[in-house]
N, C-alpha and C positions, 0 to 999 in steps of 0.2 A: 629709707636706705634700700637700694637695690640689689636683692641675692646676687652672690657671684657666681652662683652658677650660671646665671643670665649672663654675666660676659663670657663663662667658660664657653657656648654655647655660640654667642655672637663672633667669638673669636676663630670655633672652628666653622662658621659658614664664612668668612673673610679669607680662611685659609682653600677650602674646599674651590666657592666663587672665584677665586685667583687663580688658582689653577686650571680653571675652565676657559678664562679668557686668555690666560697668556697662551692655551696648547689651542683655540680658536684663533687668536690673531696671529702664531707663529703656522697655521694650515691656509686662512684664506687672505693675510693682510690686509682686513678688514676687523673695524669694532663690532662687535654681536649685540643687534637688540635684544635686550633682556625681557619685553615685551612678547617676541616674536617664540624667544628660546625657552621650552619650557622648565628646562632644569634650572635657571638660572632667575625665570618669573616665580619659581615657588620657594626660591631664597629668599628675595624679594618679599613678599609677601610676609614670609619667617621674619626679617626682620622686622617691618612693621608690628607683624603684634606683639616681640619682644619689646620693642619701643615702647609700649603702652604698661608690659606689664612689671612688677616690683617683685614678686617672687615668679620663681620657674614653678611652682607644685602650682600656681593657678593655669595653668596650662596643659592640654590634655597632653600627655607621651605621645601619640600620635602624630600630633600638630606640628613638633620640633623635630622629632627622627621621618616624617613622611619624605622632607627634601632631600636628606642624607640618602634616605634605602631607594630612592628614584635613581642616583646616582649609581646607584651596586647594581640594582636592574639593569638601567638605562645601555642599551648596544651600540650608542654612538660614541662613551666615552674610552678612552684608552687604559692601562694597565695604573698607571702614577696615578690618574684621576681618581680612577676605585679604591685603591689601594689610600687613599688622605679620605674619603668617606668611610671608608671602612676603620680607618683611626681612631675617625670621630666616633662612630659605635660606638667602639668599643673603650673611648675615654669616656663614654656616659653610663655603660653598666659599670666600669671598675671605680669612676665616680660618686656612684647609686643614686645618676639623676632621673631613673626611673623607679617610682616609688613602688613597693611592691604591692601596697595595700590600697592604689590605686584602682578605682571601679574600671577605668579602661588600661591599666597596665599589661593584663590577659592579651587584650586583641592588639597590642601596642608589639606585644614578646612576640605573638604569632606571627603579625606581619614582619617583624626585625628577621626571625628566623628563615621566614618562604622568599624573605631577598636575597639573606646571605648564602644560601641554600643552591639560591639558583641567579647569583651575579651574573654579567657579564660584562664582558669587557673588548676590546680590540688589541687583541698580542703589540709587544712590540719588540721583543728579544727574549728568548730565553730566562733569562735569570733575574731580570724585571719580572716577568709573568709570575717567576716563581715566587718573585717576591708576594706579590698580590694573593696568592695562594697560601704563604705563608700569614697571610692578616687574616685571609678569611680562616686556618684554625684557630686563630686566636681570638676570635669572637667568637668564632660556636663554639669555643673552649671556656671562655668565660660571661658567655650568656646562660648556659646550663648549669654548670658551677656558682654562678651569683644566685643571690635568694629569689631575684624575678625569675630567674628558669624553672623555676615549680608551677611556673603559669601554664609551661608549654603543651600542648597534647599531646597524646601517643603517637600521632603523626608526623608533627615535627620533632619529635626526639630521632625516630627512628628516620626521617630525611638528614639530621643534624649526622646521625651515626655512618649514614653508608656516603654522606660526602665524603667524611673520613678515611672512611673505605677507599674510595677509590683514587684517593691521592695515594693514603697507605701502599696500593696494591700494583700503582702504574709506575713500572722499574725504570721507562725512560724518564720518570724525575731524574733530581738529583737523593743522591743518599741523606743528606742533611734535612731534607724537604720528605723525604718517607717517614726516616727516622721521629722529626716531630710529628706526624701525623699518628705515628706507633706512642709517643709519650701522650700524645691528648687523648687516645682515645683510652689509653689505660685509665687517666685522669675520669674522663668521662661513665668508663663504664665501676671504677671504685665509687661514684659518686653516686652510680643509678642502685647499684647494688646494699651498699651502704643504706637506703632508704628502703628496702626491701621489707623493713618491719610494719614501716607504716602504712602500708599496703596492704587491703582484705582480697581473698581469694573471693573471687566470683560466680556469679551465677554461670554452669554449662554454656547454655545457651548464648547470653550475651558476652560472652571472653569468642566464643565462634563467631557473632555478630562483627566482635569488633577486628579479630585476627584476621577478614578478609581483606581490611585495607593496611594491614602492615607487614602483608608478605616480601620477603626477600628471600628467592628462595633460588637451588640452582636443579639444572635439570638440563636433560641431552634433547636434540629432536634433528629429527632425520634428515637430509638433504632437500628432499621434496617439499618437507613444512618450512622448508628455510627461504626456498623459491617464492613461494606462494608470497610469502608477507615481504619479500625483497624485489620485488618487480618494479616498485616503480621510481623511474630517473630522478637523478635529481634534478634542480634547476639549476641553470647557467649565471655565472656569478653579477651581481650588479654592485657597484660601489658609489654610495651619495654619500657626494660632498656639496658642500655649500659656496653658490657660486657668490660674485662680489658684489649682487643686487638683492644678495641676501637669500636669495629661492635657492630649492635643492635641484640638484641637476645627477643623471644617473652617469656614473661613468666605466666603461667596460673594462677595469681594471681589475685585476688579483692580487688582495692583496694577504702575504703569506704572514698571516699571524698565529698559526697554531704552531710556533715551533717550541714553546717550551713540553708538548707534547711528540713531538717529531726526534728529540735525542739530536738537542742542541744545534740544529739546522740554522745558517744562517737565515737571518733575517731578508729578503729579496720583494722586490714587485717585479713586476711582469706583468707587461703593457700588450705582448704580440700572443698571448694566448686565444687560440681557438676555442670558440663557445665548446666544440664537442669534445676541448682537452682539457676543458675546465669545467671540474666540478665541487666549487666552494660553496657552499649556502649555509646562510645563518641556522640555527636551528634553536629553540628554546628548553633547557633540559627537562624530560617531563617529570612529571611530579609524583610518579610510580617510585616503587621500591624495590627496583631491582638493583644488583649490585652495579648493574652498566647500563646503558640506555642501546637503545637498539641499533643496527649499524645496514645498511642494503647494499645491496650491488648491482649493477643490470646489463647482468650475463650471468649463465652457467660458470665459465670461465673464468668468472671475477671472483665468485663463491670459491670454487678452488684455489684461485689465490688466494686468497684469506685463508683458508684452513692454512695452507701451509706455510703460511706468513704469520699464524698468529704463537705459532711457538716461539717467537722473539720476544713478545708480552706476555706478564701473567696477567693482565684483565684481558677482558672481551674489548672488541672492537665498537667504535665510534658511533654517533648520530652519521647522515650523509653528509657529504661536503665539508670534505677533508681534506685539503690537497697539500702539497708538501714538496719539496726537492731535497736528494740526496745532498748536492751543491753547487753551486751555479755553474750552468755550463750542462747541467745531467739532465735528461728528460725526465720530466714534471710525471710524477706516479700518482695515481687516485686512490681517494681515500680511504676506500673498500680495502687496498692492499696490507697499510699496513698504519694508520691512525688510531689512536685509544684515546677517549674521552675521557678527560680530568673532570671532575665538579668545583669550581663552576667552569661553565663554557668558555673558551677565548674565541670571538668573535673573529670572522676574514673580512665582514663588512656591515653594512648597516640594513642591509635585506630585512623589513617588518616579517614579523613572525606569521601575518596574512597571509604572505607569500609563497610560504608552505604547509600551511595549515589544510590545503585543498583535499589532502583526504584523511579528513578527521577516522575515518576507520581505522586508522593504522593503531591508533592511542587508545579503541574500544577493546583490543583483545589481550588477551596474554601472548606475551610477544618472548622467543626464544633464539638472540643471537649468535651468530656462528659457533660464538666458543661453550656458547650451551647455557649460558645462564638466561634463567626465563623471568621473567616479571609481569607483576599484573598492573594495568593502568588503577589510580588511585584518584576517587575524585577530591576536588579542592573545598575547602571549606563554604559553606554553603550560608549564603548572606542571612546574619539575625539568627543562626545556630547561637547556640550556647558554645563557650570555650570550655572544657572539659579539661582539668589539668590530668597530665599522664599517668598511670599507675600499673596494674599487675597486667596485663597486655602486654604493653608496652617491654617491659623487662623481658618476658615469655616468649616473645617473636627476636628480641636481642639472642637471647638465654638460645635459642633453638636455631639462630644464624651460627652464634659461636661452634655451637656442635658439629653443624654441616660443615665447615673447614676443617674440624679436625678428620674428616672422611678418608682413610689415604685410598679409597676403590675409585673414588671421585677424580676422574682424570683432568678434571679443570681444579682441583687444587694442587698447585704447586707447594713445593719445601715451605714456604715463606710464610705461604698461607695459613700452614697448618700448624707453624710454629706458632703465628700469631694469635689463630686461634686458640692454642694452646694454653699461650701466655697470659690472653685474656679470661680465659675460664678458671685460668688459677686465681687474678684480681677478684673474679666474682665469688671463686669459694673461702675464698680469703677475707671478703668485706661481708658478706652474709649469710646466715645458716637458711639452708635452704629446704629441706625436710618439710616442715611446716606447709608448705605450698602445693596441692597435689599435682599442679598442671605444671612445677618444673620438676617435683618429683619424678613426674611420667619421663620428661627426656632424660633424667639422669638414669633411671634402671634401665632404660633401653639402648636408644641412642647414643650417648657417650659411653655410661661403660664398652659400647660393642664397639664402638673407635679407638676407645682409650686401651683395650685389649689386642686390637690388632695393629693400633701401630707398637708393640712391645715386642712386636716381630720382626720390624722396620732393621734398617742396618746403619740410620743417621743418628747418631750420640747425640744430636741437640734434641728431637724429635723425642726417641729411647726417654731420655732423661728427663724434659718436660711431661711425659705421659707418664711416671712413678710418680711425679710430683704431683699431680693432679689426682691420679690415686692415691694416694696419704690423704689427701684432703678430702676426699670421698669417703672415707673408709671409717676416717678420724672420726669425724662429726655422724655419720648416714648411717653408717654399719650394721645398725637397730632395721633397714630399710632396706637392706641390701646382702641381705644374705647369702643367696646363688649367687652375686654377684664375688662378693667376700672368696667364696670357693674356690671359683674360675681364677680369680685373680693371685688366690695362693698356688694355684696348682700351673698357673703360669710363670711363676718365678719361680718354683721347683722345675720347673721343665728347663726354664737358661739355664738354671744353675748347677743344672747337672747332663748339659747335654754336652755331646762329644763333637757336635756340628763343627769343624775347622773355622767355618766361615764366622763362627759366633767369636766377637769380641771379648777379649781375656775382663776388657773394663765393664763389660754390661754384665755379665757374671758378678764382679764388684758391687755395681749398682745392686744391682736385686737380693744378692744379701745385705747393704748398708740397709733398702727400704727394708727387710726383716727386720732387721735389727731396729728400725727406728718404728715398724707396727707393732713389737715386742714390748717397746719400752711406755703404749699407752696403758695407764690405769687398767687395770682388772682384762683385759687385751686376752692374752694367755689362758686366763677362767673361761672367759668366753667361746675361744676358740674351743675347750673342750667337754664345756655344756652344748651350747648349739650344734657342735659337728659330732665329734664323737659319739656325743650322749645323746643324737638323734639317729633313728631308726635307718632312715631315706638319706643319709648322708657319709659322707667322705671323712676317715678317719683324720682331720686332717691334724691334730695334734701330736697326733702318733707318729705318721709318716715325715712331719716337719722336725719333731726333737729327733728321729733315725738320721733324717740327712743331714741336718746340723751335728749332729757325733760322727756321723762317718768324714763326716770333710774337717772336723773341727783338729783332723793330727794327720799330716803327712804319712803318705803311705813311701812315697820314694826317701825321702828322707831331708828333701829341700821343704822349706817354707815358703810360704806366699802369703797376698794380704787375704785371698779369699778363706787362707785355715785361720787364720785370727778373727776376720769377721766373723767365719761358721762358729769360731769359740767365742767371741763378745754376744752372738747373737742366743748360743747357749746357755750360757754364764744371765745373758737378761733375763730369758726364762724360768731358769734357777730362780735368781735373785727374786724374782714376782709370784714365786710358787713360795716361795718361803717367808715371804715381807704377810702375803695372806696370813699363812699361818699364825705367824709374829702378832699377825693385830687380831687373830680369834682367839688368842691363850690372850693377849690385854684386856680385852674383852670380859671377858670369861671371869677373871680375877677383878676387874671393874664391879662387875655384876653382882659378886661375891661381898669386897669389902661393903660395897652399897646396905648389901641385904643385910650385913654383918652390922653398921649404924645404925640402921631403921628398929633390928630388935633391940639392940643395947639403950638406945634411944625412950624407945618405949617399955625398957625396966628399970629408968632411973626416976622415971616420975612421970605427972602429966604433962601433956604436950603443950599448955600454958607456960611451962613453967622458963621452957628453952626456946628463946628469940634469937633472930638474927643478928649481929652487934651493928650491920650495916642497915637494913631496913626495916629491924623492929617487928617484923612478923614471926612468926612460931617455925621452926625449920620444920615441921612436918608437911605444913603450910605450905612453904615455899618450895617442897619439893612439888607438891600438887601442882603449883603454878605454873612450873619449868616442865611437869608431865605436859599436861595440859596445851600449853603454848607450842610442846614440840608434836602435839598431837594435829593440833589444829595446821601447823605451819606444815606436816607432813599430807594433810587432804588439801591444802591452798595450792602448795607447787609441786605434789608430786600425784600422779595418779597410781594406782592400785598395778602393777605389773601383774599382766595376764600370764596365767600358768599353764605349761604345754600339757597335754594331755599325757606325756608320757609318765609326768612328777605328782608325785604324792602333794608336794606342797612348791615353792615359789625355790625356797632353798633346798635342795636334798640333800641325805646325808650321805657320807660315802660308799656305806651298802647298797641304797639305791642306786648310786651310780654304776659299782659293780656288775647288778641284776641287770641293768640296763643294759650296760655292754654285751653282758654274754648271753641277753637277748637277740641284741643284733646280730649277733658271730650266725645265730640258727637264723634267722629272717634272712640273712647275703645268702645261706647254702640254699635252705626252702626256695629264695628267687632264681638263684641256680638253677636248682632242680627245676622248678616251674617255667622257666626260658626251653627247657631240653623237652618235660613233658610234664604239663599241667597237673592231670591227674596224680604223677608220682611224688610232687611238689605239695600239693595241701596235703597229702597223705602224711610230706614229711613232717608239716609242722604241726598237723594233729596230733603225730605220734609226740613232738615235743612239749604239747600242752599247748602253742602258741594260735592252735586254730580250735575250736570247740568239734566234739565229735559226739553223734553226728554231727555232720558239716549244718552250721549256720547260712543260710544264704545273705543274712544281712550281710554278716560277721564278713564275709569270704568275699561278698561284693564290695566292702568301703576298702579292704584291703586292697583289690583289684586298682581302684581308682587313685589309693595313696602313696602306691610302693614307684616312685619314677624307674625303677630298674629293671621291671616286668617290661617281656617282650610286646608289643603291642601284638604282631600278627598271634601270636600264643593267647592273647586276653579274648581276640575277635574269636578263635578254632573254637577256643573254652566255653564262652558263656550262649556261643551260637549251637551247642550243642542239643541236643533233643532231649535229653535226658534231664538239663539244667535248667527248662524253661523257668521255674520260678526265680532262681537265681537272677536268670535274663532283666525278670521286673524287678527282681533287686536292687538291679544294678541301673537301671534306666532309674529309678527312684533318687538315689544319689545325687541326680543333677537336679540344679536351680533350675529350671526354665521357665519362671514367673517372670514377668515384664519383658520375656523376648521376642521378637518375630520368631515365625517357625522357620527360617534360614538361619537366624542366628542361634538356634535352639540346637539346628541340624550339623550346624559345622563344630558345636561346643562337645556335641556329643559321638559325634565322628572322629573327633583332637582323641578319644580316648582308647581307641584300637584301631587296628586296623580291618576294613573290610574283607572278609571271604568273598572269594570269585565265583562260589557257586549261588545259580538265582535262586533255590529254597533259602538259601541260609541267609542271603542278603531283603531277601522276603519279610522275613522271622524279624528280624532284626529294624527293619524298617517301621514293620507294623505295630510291634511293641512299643516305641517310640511315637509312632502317632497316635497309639492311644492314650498311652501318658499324656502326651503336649494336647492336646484335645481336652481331656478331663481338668485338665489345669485353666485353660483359656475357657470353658465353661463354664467355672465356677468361679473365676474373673468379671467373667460377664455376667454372668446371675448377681453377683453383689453390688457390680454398678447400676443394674436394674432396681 
C-alpha cells in the first residue's frame, strides 16, 4: 500500500506545476518545455522517483522540498507562484513529513530556512505581494515552532528573526501584515526563550567565536563613510522574457513590481524610460545580519535626499534598484529617494544575480546605511561543515538586539520600535529565568536596566508603562543580582512620585506607586529591602525614606482624595501586613519548636523507644523523626546552597540588636564621609574618635575603607593617600587591588577608576611609581612559577 503522504506530496507538485504553466502560457502563448524549464524538469524528475517509491520516509527530505524551495528562490516566478510553493512548505512541516530524526533532516531545515529567508519573487500588486509575505511568516513561524526547528543553527534562527524584523518594522506595509509579523515573532521569541534551560553557558572564547556571525547591530556613520561605500551606479534595467522559439530574449522594459513596498503604488510598466531614468536591478538579499540590507546612491545630492526622505520610514533604506511612481502620469523617482526593502526581495525583473555581483567588495565589509544601521557580511554555510543546532549564542545576540531598540538616545529607534522591543523582552522574562546565564546576565545589569531607566522619563504612557513592566520582571526573579540596580530604580519612582514637574503625568505618578505596591507584595520583599539597604554601610536608607513618603502621601493634606492617597495607603497597609505576617510565622515557629521538644522529652520518659511505633509505618517515632531530620537535611545541601554572609553580620540571620548597632554605625560612617569629602584628615580623626577606625591609624584598616565607601570624594582619596607623610598607606592601598592576570593597561585604568589624579608632577610620580612596583612584583612571580 502506498503512504499518503506520497499523494499529499504528488498532489501539491500538480498544484505548484499548474500554476507555472498556466502563468507561462498566459505570458508567452506558447506550451513550455519541461525539458528546457528548470523549475518544472526537477518536478519532473520528483515525480518520477515518487512513482517508484511506497513510503515517503524512504526518501531523503531533501529530494521532495529541493523542487518546492527552487520555486521560493527562483526570480523569474511571480508573487501567486511563490506564495502555492510556499503552502506546500509549510503543509509538510504542519504535516510532519519531515521526520526529525532523520540523518538528513538537519541540512533538509537549513536549506528550507536560507529559501524562505531569502525568496523571491516578481511583484504584481500590492496586496498580492502582501499576501506572499504573509506565507513566508507562516513558515518561518512554524518551521521553528515544529520539533524539526531544533535542527536549525544559530544562523538561521537569527536570519529567521530579523526577516521578521523587517516586515515588522517597514510601516508602508499594511497594518494587518505588521501586526502578524509582531504576533509571530512573540511566538518565536516565547519559544526560543522557553528552551533557555536546556542550554549550557559556554566557553568565553567560543560564544566570541561564534557572536562574530550573528551580529545585528545598529550604529551611526558620517556622511563621508556613506560616499565611500555608495559610489557605485546601478545597472540599467533588463527584462527576459521568453520568446515563442522558446530562447530568452532581453527586453528594455521596467517593470514596477515593488510596490507592496512603495505605499500601495499602482501597479504600471513603462516602455519609454531612459536607461539613465531607470534604475531597477535585481539584487539578491545578503545573507548578513543586519536589520536592512545596504542601499546607494550616485551623487552627493542623492545621499541628501535620502536622509531627508527617510523620516517617512522607520527602517533604513533599500538594496539599489528601486524604482517606483508616485502615480501614473508623475515623474518616475529613484530608489535611493525613498524605497525600504521587505524580506524577502520582490523582484522588477529577471536580471541573474551575475550581473551585479561585479563588485563582490561591497558584501566584504561592514556596511552602514544612511539611516545608520550597520551590518557585517556573514559567510554561508560551508560544504561538508557539520549542522550545529542553535543554542546560548544564538538567544544572547537575540537577547542583546532586543535591548538596542529599547535605546530611546538611539535616534534610529522610533516609538514602535521601542515598544516592540519592549514587548518582546517582557516574553522573554516571562518564558525564562535568566540569572543563571552570565553572558545575558551581563546585558541585563548594564544595558537594559540603563534603557529601562531612562525611558521612565519618556512622556509616552505605552513606553512609561511597558518599562515598569519589565522592571517587576527584573526585580522579581534577579533582585539577588541586581542590587545597585534595585536602588536606582526605587529612588526613581520616588522621584515621579513626588515631583512637582507640571509636565509629569497625574497617571504615571499612579503607575509608580501601583508598581510599589505590587514590588511590596513579593514574599520577604520588605525584609530585604531593609537588610540590604538600610543595614548596609555604602547604601541608601531606602526602607526608611520609602515607608516616609508612603505616610506623607498616604492622607490628604488639602482635604480632597485621590487615587494616589489610597495607593500610598494600600502600598503602606502592604508593608505593614509583611512586617507582621513575619512576625506571625517566628512566634509559630518558636511554639512549633517548643511543643516538638516538649514530645521528644515526654516521649522519652514513658518508656523505650521500641516500645512506641508509628500506626502507619511501623517504625519507632524517634526513628522516624531521624529520617524526616535527615531527608530535610540532605534535600537542604541538594537545592539549596549555603547563603553567603555579609561581612557586616555576626551570622546569616541577625538579631535585632545587631541590626540596631548596625544602623547607628552607619549614622557615624555618612558624617566621618562627610567630614572626609570637606577634609580628609579631620574625617578619620572623626571616626577614630568613634571607635569606628583603630587609633593609631591602621593603614590597612583606613586603605580598604578608602576603596569601599562609594561616597568618598575621589579628588579627596587622590590629595589623601598622595601625601608625603602617608606613604605607607599609598602601598596599602595599591595592595587592595587584584592585578593578577591583567595587562598593565588594564591594571592602570582599574586603579585610576579609584581616585582621582593630582595635577602636580611629584605627586602623580609617587603615585605612578608605587603602582608599578606592585604590578611588577606581581607579574614576576607569575612568571617565576610558570618557569
Amino acid at each position: 500500500m502506498v503512504d499518503k503522504n506520497i499523494y499529499i506530496v504528488q498532489g501539491e507538485i500538480c498544484t505548484v506545476v499548474g500554476a507555472i504553466k498556466r502563468n507561462s502560457r498566459w505570458n508567452t502563448h506558447t506550451l513550455l518545455d519541461e525539458e528546457q524549464d528548470p523549475l518544472l524538469n526537477n518536478f519532473s524528475h520528483l515525480k518520477e522517483i515518487l512513482n517508484n517509491m511506497k513510503e515517503l520516509s524512504d526518501v531523503e527530505p531533501n529530494i521532495f522540498l529541493r523542487p518546492f524551495l527552487e520555486v521560493v528562490r527562483s526570480e523569474d516566478t511571480t508573487g501567486p507562484i511563490t506564495g502555492l510553493a510556499l503552502t506546500s512548505v509549510n503543509k509538510f512541516l504542519s504535516y510532519g513529513l519531515i521526520d526529525a530524526n532523520h540523518e538528513a533532516a538537519a541540512e533538509a531545515i537549513e536549506n528550507m530556512a536560507d529559501a524562505v529567508t531569502h525568496a523571491r519573487f516578481v511583484g504584481t500588486d500590492p496586496a498580492s505581494d502582501e499576501v506572499v509575505l504573509m506565507k513566508i511568516l507562516q513558515v518561518l513561524r512554524t518551521l521553528l515552532l515544529t520539533p524539526v526547528g531544533a535542527h536549525l543553527t544559530n544562523e538561521s534562527v537569527c536570519e529567521i528573526m530579523q526577516s521578521c524584523f523587517r516586515i515588522c518594522f517597514e510601516m508602508r506595509l499594511s497594518e494587518l501584515l505588521r501586526k502578524s509579523a509582531e504576533h509571530t515573532l512573540v511566538d518565536m521569541v516565547q519559544l526560543l526563550f522557553s528552551r533557555l534551560p536546556q542550554f549550557k553557558e559556554e566557553a568565553k572564547s567560543f560564544v566570541g567565536a561564534n557572536m562574530k556571525k550573528l551580529k545585528m547591530r545598529a550604529g551611526g556613520m558620517s556622511e563621508s563613510s556613506k560616499w565611500k561605500k555608495q559610489k557605485r551606479s546601478p545597472h540599467p534595467p533588463r527584462h527576459m522574457v521568453r520568446s515563442a522559439s522558446g530562447g530568452l530574449e532581453q527586453v528594455p522594459t521596467t517593470t514596477l513590481s515593488n510596490n507592496l513596498l512603495s505605499g500601495g503604488v499602482p501597479f504600471i510598466e513603462q516602455d519609454s524610460l531612459s536607461v539613465s531614468d531607470s534604475v531597477a536591478s535585481s539584487m539578491s538579499i545578503p545573507t548578513d545580519s543586519g536589520l536592512d540590507t545596504c542601499s546607494k546612491a550616485t551623487s552627493r545630492e542623492d545621499l541628501t535626499d535620502l536622509d531627508q526622505s527617510s523620516s517617512a520610514a522607520t527602517t533604513p533604506s533599500t538594496e539599489p534598484g528601486r524604482l517606483y511612481t508616485q502615480s501614473e502620469g508623475r515623474q518616475v523617482e529613484h530608489a535611493q529617494s525613498a524605497s525600504v526593502e521587505s524580506i524577502p526581495e520582490v523582484l522588477e525583473d529577471g536580471e541573474s544575480v551575475t550581473e551585479h555581483s561585479d563588485s563582490a567588495s561591497l558584501h566584504d565589509m561592514d556596511y552602514v546605511n544612511p539611516r545608520g544601521v550597520r551590518f557585517t557580511p556573514q559567510q554561508t554555510q560551508r560544504d561538508g561543515a557539520a549542522l550545529i543546532p542553535y543554542s546560548l549564542p544564538c538567544l544572547r545576540e537575540l537577547f542583546r538586539f532586543l535591548i538596542s531598540l529599547t535605546n530611546p538616545h538611539d535616534r534610529h529607534n522610533t516609538d514602535a520600535m521601542m515598544h516592540m522591543g519592549l514587548q518582546l523582552l517582557t516574553v522573554a522574562l516571562e518564558a525564562a529565568h535568566i540569572a543563571p546565564y552570565q553572558s545575558l546576565l551581563g546585558l541585563v545589569k548594564d544595558e537594559l536596566c540603563r534603557h529601562l531607566f531612562q525611558l521612565l522619563s519618556v512622556d509616552r504612557m505605552n513606553l512609561y508603562a511597558a518599562s515598569i513592566r519589565a522592571c517587576f520582571l527584573l526585580f522579581e526573579s534577579m533582585r539577588g543580582h541586581l542590587k545597585f540596580q534595585l536602588e536606582m530604580y526605587l529612588k526613581k519612582l520616588m522621584d515621579i512620585i513626588t515631583s512637582e514637574n507640571m509636565k509629569m503625568l497625574y497617571e504615571m505618578k499612579e503607575m509608580a506607586l501601583e508598581a510599589l505596591v505590587q514590588l511590596s507584595r513579593i514574599p520577604s520583599f520588605v525584609t530585604e529591602l531593609y537588610i540590604n539597604y538600610d543595614c548596609d554601610f555604602y547604601c541608601s536608607n531606602l526602607f526608611e525614606d520609602l515607608t516616609k513618603l508612603l505616610s506623607k502621601n498616604a492622607f490628604p493634606v488639602s482635604g480632597q482624595l485621590y487615587t494616589t492617597h489610597l495607593l500610598s495607603l494600600e502600598a503602606l497597609l502592604t508593608v505593614i501586613d509583611s512586617t507582621e505576617a513575619h512576625c506571625q510565622a517566628k512566634v509559630l515557629n518558636s511554639s512549633a519548636q517548643q511543643d516538638q521538644s516538649a514530645e521528644m522529652v515526654l516521649a522519652e520518659g514513658e518508656g523505650s523507644t521500641n516500645d512506641r511505633t508509628d500506626t502507619t509505618t511501623g517504625m519507632p517515632i524517634p526513628l522516624i523523626h531521624l529520617v524526616y531530620f535527615l531527608e530535610n537535611c540532605i534535600f537542604i545541601l541538594a537545592e539549596k546552597k549555603e547563603p553567603k554572609k555579609p561581612q557586616r553580620f555576626s551570622s546569616c540571620l541577625p538579631d535585632s540588636q545587631e541590626l540596631l548597632d548596625i544602623r547607628n554605625k552607619k549614622k557615624l560612617l555618612n558624617s566621618g564621609t562627610e567630614q572626609f569629602n570637606q577634609k580628609p584628615k579631620k574625617g578619620i580623626q572623626f571616626l577614630q574618635e568613634k571607635g569606628l577606625l583603630s587609633s593609631p591609624m591602621d593603614n590597612n584598616e583606613v586603605a580598604q575603607w578608602l576603596r569601599e565607601n562609594p561616597r568618598l570624594d575621589k579628588k579627596q582619596i587622590g590629595e589623601f593617600i598622595s601625601d608625603r607623610k602617608y606613604m605607607e598607606l599609598l602601598d596599602s592601598f595599591v595592595n587592595t587591588f587584584t592585578f593578577r592576570g591583567l595587562r598593565i593597561d588594564e591594571a592602570l585604568r582599574l586603579y585610576l577608576e579609584a581616585f582621582r589624579l593630582p595635577g602636580e608632577a611629584p605627586v602623580i610620580h609617587r603615585l605612578l611609581e608605587t603602582f608599578t612596583d606592585t604590578w611588577h612584583v606581581i607579574s614576576l612571580s607569575i612568571h617565576n612559577r610558570l618557569e
